[in-house]
Every structure is written in C-alpha cells, then in structure tokens.
C-alpha positions as CSV (number, residue, x, y, z in Angstrom):
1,X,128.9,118.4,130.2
2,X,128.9,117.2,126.1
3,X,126.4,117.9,124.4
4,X,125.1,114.3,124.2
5,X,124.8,113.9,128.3
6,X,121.9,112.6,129.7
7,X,119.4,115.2,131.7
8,X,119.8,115.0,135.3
9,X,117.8,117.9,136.3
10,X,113.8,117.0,136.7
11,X,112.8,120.2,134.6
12,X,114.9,119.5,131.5
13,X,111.8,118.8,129.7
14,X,109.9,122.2,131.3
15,X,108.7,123.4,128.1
16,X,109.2,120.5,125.5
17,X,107.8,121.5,122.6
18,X,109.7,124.2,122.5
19,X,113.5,123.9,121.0
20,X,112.8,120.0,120.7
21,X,114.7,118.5,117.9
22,X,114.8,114.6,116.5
23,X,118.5,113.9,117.1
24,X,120.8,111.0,116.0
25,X,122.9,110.1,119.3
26,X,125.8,106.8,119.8
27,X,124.7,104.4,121.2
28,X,128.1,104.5,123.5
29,X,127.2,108.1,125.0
30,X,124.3,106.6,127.0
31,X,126.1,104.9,129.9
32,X,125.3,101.7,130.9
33,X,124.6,102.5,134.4
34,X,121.7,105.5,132.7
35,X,120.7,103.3,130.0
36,X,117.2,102.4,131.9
37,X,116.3,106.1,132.1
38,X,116.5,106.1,127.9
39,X,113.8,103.6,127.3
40,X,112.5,105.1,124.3
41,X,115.3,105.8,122.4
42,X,115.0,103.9,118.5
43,X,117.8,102.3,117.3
44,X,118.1,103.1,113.6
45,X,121.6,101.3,112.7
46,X,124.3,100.0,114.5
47,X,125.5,102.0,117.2
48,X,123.0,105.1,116.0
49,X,120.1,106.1,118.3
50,X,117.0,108.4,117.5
51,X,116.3,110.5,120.4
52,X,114.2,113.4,121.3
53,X,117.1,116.9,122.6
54,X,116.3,119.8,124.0
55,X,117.8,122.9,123.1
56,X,118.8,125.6,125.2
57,X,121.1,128.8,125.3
58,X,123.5,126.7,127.4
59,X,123.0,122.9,126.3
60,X,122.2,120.5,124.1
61,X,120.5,117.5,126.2
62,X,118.8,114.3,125.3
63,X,115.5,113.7,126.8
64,X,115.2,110.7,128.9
65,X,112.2,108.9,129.7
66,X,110.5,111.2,132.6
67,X,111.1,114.1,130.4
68,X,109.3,112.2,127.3
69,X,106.1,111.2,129.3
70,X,105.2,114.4,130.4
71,X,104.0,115.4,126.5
72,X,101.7,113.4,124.6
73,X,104.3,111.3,122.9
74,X,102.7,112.0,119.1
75,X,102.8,115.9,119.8
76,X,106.6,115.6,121.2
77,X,107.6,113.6,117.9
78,X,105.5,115.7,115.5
79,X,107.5,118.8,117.1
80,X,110.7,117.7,117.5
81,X,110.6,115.9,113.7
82,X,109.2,119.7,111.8
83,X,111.7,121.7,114.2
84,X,114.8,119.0,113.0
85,X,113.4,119.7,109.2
86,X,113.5,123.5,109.8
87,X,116.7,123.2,111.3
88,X,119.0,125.4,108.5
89,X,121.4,123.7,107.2
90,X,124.4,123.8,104.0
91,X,124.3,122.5,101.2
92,X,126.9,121.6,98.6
93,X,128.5,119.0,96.2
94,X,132.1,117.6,96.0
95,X,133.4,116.2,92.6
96,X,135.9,113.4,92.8
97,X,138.7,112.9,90.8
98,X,137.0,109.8,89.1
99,X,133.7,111.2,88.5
100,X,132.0,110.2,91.6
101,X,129.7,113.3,93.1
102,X,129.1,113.4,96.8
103,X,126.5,115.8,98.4
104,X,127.1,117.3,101.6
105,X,124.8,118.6,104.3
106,X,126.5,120.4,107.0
107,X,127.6,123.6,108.6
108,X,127.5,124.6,112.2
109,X,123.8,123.3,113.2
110,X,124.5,120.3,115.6
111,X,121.3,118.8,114.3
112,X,123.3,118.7,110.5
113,X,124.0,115.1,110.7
114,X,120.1,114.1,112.3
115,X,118.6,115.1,109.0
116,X,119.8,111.5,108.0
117,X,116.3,111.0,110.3
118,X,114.2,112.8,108.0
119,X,116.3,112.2,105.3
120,X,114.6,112.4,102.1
121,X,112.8,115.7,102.8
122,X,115.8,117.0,103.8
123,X,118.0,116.4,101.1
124,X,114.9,118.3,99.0
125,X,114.6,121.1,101.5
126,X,118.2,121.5,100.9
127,X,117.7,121.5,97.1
128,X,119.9,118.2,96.7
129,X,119.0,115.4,94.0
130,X,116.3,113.6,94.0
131,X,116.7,110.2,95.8
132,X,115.8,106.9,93.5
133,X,114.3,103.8,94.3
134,X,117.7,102.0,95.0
135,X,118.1,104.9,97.7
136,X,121.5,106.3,99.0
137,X,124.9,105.4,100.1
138,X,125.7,108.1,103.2
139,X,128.3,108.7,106.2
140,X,126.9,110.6,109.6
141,X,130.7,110.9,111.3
142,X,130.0,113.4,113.5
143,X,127.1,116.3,114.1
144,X,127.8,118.7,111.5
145,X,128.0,116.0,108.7
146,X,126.0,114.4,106.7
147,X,127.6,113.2,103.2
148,X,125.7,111.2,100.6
149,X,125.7,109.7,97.3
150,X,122.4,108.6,95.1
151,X,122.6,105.2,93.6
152,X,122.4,107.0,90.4
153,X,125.2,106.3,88.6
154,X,128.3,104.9,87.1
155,X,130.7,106.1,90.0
156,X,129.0,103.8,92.8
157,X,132.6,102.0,93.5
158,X,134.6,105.3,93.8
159,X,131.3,107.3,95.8
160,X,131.5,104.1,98.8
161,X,135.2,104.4,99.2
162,X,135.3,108.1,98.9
163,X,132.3,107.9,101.4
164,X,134.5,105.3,103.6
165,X,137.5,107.3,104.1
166,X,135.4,110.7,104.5
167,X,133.5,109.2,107.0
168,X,136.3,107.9,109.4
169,X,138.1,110.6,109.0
170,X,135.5,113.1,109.8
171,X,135.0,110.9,112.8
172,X,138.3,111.0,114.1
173,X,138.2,114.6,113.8
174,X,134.9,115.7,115.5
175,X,133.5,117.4,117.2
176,X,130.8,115.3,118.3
177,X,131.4,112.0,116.8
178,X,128.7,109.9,115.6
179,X,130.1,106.8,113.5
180,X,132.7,106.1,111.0
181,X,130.4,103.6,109.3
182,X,128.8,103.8,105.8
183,X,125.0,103.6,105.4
184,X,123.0,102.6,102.8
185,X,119.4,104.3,103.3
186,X,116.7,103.4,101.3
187,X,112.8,103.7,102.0
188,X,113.8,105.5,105.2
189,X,115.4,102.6,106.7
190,X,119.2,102.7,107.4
191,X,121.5,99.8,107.0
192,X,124.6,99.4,107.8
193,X,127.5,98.2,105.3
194,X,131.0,98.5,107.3
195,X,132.6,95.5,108.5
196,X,135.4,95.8,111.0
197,X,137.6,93.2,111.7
198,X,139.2,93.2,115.1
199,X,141.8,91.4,115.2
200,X,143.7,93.6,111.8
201,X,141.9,96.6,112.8
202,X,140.4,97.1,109.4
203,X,137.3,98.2,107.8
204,X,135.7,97.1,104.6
205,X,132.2,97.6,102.7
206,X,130.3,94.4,102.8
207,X,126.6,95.0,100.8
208,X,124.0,93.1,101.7
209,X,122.7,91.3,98.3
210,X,120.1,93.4,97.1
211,X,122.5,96.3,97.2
212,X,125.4,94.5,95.6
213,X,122.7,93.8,92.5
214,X,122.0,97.4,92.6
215,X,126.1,98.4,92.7
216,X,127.2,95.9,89.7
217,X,124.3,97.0,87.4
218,X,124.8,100.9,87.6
219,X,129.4,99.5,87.6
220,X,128.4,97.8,84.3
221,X,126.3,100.6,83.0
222,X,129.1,103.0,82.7
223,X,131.3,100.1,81.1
C-alpha cells in the first residue's frame, strides 16, 4: 500500500484529531472506481488535491468521506491545518549561476511539499523571505519538496526555468510524486503556469497576464 491509498478499513479515522495532517495528494492516485468515496477533497490546481491523512506508525492514508463525517468538519480542518504547520521541516536557499535564488522547504517529513497549503506561514515558520504582493513562483514534485522563488527580483526569467527543470526532475525521481508543473501562488490561491503539448511532448511556462506584467517589470528593472 503507497502512502497515498485510499482507507479501506472503517476505523481509519478512529481517533482523527490525532496525527491528522492537511495533505497535497494527485489527482491520479484516487482511482476512478474510489473517486465517490473522496467527495470532499479541494482541488487547488491542476491535478493537485487538498485532503485530510492520517498518520500512523505503519501508514500514511487519506481520509475518505466516512472517515471525514465522523468529526465536526471545522475541528477536523482546524487540526489537521496547525498539525501540517507544526510539521518540522528544512529549510535552505540555492544560488543559481545567474543570480536567481531559490528557497527550499524539504527534508524527510512527507507533509514537506503540503506546506504549499499553508503556504505563507510556512515559509515564515521556516524563517524564509517574506512573500510580496505579486506572490511566488513554486514547484511541489514530489512529498519532500517544496522549492520557491519570491517575485522579488531581477532573476524572475532564470528562477521559472530553474524552477521548471527542478520540478520535473524531482518528479521523475520521487518518491512520492506530486507534479512536475510550476505554480504561481499568490493570496493563497495556486495557479498553474505549465503547458504541455502532447503531440511534441514538451513543456513550456505560459503566464497568465497579470503575471507576465509582473515578470517584464521586475526583467526590466534589473536592465
């Protein structure tokens, strides 16, 4: 069993407040055939769920929708969001050969790449930057990474590609992969800026407006 399969036992959820933790899951690990029983399940970008695990000694599981209803759902979330934010975590910083810094929260928690759900007081728990307005460009590849990059700065270009290859690589890789895509988060909402094309089997960055603005006005200030 991964750590990402659904609960089949009716006591998964025994003692739910307890070793509950907000968790980022793909959307593809839910199988279609279980995909009723996960009803409450948020999607926060493409293929990326927010769910509600239980941890154990043994296993990591997601809580399905039986589980869920057995706990006032406020107190569930209120529990499983503080225990995700106590979760400890690493923290450190990665300077590019152009100039471009990229800030990485990881190590061996699973829940490492699910602080993208909580993500501004997070990064601050962690002692990372402080986030601006414009937000962040970040890559969740698989469970024990999460690598971002302020919109702060001269290096945007270099930061998304660096981001880009990091990110697929990292998902390739494992364990527990997530998605090869690049994010852009801002006001705690996540959206999602990779294109793939399937017919060449390529990926490219494709900004929505507002963050192309952002992108050529920090380029130009470094010009």
């Amino acid at each position: 069993m991964t750590d990402q399969t659904p609960p089949t036992a009716p006591d998964a959820a025994a003692d739910p407040l307890r070793n509950v933790y907000l968790r980022l899951a793909a959307a593809e690990t839910i199988p279609p055939e279980a995909a009723h029983q996960f009803g409450y399940l948020r999607p926060v970008a493409t293929d990326l769920l927010e769910g509600i695990a239980y941890d154990t000694p043994d296993s990591v599981r997601l809580l399905d929708d039986q589980d869920v209803a057995r706990v006032d759902r406020d107190v569930l979330y209120a529990a499983a969001r503080a225990n995700l934010l106590a979760e400890p975590v690493g923290y450190d910083t990665l300077e590019r050969p152009g100039g471009a810094v990229l800030h990485i929260i990881g190590g061996e928690s699973v829940y490492a790449a699910s602080k993208a759900l909580v993500f501004e007081e997070a990064v601050r728990a962690a002692g990372g930057p402080e986030i601006p307005a414009e937000g962040a460009l970040l890559t969740v590849p698989n469970r024990h990474n999460l690598v971002f990059y302020p919109l702060a700065d001269q290096h945007v270009g270099e930061a998304v590609n660096d981001l880009a290859q990091f990110g697929l690589g990292a998902y390739e890789n494992g364990p527990g992969s997530l998605s090869p895509q690049v994010f852009w988060w801002q006001a705690g909402s996540l959206t999602t800026i990779t294109v793939f094309d399937d017919k060449t089997k390529t990926m490219s960055i494709a900004p929505p407006p507002e963050l192309m603005d952002t992108m050529r006005r920090l380029a130009g200030a470094g010009a």
